[in-house]
Steps between C-alpha positions, in 0.01 A plus 500: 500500500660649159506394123299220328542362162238575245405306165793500215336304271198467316173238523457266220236302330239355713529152553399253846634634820667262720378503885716444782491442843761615761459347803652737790501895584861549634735658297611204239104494377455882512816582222361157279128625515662849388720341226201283364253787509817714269476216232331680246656824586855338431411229228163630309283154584196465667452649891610218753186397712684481870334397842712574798382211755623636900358324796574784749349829475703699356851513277852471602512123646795428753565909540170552648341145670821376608707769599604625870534763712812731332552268165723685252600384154837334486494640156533852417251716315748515208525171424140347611265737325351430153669622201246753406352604850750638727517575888468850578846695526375594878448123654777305660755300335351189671128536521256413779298202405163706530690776254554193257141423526407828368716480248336219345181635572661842353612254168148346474314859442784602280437202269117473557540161605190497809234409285716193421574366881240263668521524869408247780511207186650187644654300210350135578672299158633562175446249228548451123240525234547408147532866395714644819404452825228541761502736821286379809410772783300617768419840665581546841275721691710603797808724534775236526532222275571315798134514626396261181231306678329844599282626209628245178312517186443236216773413320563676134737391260641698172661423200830619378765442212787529785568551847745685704648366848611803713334391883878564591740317659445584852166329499516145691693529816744214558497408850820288621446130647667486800358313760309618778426816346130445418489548913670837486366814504629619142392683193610522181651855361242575315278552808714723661398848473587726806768452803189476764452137353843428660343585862720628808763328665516188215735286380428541100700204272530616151540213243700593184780743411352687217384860406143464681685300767704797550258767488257300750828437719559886529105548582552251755807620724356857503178394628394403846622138493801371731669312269552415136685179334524490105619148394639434161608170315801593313535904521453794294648753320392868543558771241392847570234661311682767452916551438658456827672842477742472846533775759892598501700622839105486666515861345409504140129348473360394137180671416228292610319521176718213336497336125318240519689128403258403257570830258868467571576205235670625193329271235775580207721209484323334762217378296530716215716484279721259715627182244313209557789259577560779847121507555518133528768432687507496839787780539198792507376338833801441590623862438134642684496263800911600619427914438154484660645298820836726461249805534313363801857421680631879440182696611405221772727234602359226358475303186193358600270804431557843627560516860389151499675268806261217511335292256754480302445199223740270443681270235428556130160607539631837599501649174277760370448280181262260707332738783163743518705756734298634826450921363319578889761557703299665819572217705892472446607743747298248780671224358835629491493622837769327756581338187752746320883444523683686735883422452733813449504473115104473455462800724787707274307450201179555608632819639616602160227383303180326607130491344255701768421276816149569640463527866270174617444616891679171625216289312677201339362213270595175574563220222416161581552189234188369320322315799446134447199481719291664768397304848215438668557828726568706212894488467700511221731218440799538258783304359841573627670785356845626541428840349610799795178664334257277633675471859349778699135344359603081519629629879155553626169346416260610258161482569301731269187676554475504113635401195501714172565238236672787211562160289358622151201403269486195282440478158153317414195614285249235657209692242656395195387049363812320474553560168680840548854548575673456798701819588851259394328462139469826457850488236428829272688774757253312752183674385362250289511126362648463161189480311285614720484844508146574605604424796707745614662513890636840570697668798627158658843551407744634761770687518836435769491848528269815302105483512237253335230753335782654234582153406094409507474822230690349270416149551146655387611642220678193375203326541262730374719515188459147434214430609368747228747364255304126552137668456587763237745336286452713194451854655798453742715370198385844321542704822850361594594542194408896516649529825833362388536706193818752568542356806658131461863660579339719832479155677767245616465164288362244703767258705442263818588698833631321803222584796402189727641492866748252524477189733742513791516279782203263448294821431352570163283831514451481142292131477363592825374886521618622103734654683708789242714733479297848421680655252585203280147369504346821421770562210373127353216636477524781329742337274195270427271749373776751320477766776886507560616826379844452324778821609502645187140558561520620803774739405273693302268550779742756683740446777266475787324225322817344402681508856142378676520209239815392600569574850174416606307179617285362251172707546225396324432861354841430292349214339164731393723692218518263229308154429158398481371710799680811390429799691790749425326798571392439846821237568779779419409785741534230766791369390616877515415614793342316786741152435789749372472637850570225723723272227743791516601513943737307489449298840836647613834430448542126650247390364525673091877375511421184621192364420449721130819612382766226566180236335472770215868485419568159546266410262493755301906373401384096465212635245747708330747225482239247405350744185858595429574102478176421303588798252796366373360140444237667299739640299709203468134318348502308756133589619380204733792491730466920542092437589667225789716709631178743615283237561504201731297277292295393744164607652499594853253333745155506411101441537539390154649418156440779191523846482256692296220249327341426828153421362 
């Protein structure tokens, strides 16, 4: 792994350290451990004390105990590492999930952090005290955290001024009720881990339509079994990883290292720097979700998703305002097969341009609608459905061998009294109660498409910042202060940014997951702590810097060159070279003209217009109306009411 940020700021007086506990080892409590233990370094108060609680025996959480056989990130390097602790130059774009794994174990020796992690400790409750709150834990003796009974010890408790939540979101599997399945032979995704489980000559039913779903799909039809069926409830939308560069005349071939999607966002006048009243309105969906399904229809056919002829959702929910979109796209090619149009026109244009179809061998995936229930002799029953998807499956019957349920995690932190929040009460960015801010919850916020750990990173920091700024009122106020000197026009004043998925078709992602839209959320963010860097700034950093800036996604190294956790030294040479180098492919011509330049210039004119409009009302004195003709007046969807006093 490559460069690591170092101290930039002096210690301070001495006065009482603060202890915390972070309860989890995956990557969300890894980068808030490392952010607690840089307090002084960054602030000048006392050293943080910081126990990392992990019931397994070792870091890295989902990655490494629930991860099967060939798991990739659906994230790329670029975007998912840390903002000071980069993938090596020499790994994949997407890596393994045992590469990830040492990663974070790579980021833990970097930043010393092993003496602060406490394996094989089961979390048993949380509670308050009158002073903070009180931890209570016991050892576990054996290698898996799922052995408890083997080997327990007494129960210990500690006592700390606040806690962290990061046991991760993939933690309680939700298992569907449908009846008869408790007599099924089924398992839930998370005990997959190899294609022998699917035996030889099976009929596999995969439940759910999402990225796991898909991966465990594709594991599934090239392994020994006879026949798989993935049912879904209302479809799915998948969106490559990487830009679905076409082949053209089935003689020019794209290079098969691609830009990855999530580095291919152009953040200037997207979220920065875009007025309010545009950020707010719905248009900027609007604008994304008719390129992005115009790109997917040129290089494959369909609007759906790229080369995507089933699952296609329907009515207003198909928007990319209100969907996490399915990144694995292994099993596609299975799904799609006897399923792709074949009329005279479809055939011309996939002849002239058409994204890369892999061969499958004759394997197909059937789809099959949500079943309703399962008999006595193990068959599935279903409602009717008219869909010419679900035929070839509906026309036979289904009698699985086994059942993968792929149907997600649910939310619920059964350690913590009553007195907690509830993941819905969570209404400062979702991370913590107002007024409660020793209790922190970080890396449960999701993104419809981009990668959880960068948005964990600077949920930490936000936290960390105020968390500090509620125990060390004075030397914060002093240390702020310092930090801001010279720099108070290097940042982008503070202003509400519209980032919540929007509810569609009796589906609200938002209330129910905190489902968000990556680069928005993570711009909030860093608009909440001052680390926005305005263009002017950025100017003066040199073009590379400048051009990364803006036609780049919003990485959280970009946010490390100005505001409270200011690395510049370390933060620029990135920005330079290894984020310059990707940010500037262009993805190819479709997709730069359609899904960077024509957004660039058509709202690049209505900001014009709108500043051009505004000027002249200043000038006129007429100050009010100029400030409502940027901004919408209103604050988008939220956790919460406020915006910076959140103690």
């Amino acid at each position: 792994m490559s460069q690591t940020a170092t101290s930039e700021r002096e210690a301070g007086p001495v006065t009482k350290a603060i202890r915390v506990a972070v309860i989890g080892a995956g990557a969300s409590g890894l980068v808030t451990a490392k952010y607690l233990r840089q307090a002084r370094q960054y602030f000048g108060v006392p050293d943080v004390e910081v126990r990392v609680f992990e019931k397994e025996d070792g870091v890295g959480g989902v990655y490494k105990y629930k991860a099967y056989e060939e798991a990739e990130m659906v994230s790329s390097k670029y975007l998912t590492a840390f903002s000071d602790f980069r993938v090596s130059k020499d790994l994949p774009d997407f890596l393994p999930a045992e590469e990830y794994v040492r990663y974070l174990e790579g980021f833990c020796t970097h930043f010393d952090l092993w003496g602060l992690i406490e394996t094989k400790t089961e979390i048993l409750r949380v509670s308050h005290t009158s002073s903070g709150h009180r931890v209570f834990f016991r050892r576990i003796e054996g290698l898996k955290a799922a052995d408890r009974r083997d080997g327990e010890q007494q129960e210990e408790s500690w006592d700390c001024d606040a806690i962290a939540i990061c046991s991760g979101l993939n933690n309680v599997p939700s298992i569907p009720s449908i009846e008869g399945l408790e007599n099924m032979s089924y398992l839930h995704s998370s005990k997959v881990k190899e294609r022998r489980q699917f035996g030889s000559n099976t009929s596999i039913m995969i439940l759910g339509a999402g990225e796991t779903a898909m991966d465990i799909a594709h594991l599934a039809v090239t392994s020994e079994a006879r026949e798989v069926v993935m049912c879904h409830k209302s479809g799915f939308f998948c969106a490559k990883k990487v830009v679905p560069l076409p082949v053209v005349m089935h003689v020019w071939k794209p290079d098969p290292r691609q830009k990855p999607v999530d580095t291919a966002i152009a953040s200037f006048l997207d979220t920065a720097y875009l007025p309010e009243r545009l950020q707010h309105s719905s248009l900027l969906w609007t604008v994304y979700d008719k390129t992005f399904k115009c790109l997917h229809y040129i290089s494959g056919g369909t609007a759906a998703g790229p080369d995507q002829w089933i699952g296609e959702i329907e009515g207003d929910r198909n928007n990319v305002d209100s969907l996490f979109l399915v990144k694995s796209d292994r099993a596609l090619p299975y799904l799609n097969e006897g399923n792709r149009a074949q009329d005279i026109l479809s055939r011309i244009r996939a002849f002239v341009m058409n994204v890369e179809l892999k061969p499958t061998g004759g394997r197909k995936i059937l789809t099959a609608p949500w079943p309703s229930a399962f008999r006595e002799d193990g068959t599935a029953v279903f409602a009717d459905n008219k869909k010419c998807e679900h035929a070839e499956a509906l026309s036979q019957v289904v009698k699985p061998d086994l059942i993968i349920a792929a149907t997600g995690y649910v939310r619920r932190f059964d350690f913590l009294e009553d007195d907690y929040p509830k993941p819905d009460e969570l209404d400062v960015r979702g991370i913590w109660r107002r007024g409660e801010v020793t209790a922190g919850f970080i890396g449960f916020v999701r993104p419809g498409i981009g990668a959880i750990p960068p948005l964990a990173e600077l949920q930490a920091q936000l936290w960390a910042l105020n968390l500090l700024r509620h125990k060390y009122p004075q030397e914060m106020a002093l240390s702020t202060a310092d930090s801001d000197r010279g720099e108070s026009n290097n940042a982008v004043p503070h202003y509400e940014v519209d980032y919540a998925l929007k509810a569609r078709g009796g589906h609200d992602l938002f209330k129910s997951k905190h489902g968000v839209e990556q680069e928005s959320y993570a711009y909030q963010l860093a608009l909440d702590m001052g680390s926005a860097p305005t263009f002017s700034f950025m100017r003066r950093q040199g073009f590379k810097a400048l051009y990364t800036w803006a036609m780049g996604s919003n990485f959280n190294t970009k946010f490390r060159l100005i505001g409270p956790w200011r690395w510049t030294k370390g933060a620029l040479p990135i920005m330079r070279g290894e984020l310059f180098d990707v940010v500037k492919q262009t993805g190819g011509g479709v997709f730069f003209t359609t899904y960077t330049l024509l957004p660039l210039l058509l709202f690049g004119s209505l900001t014009l217009l709108l500043q051009a409009t505004a000027g002249i009302l200043r000038l006129a004195g007429m100050k009010e109306r100029a400030n409502r003709v940027l901004g919408s007046g209103n604050i988008p969807r939220r956790e919460g009411d406020g915006l910076q006093e959140w103690e």
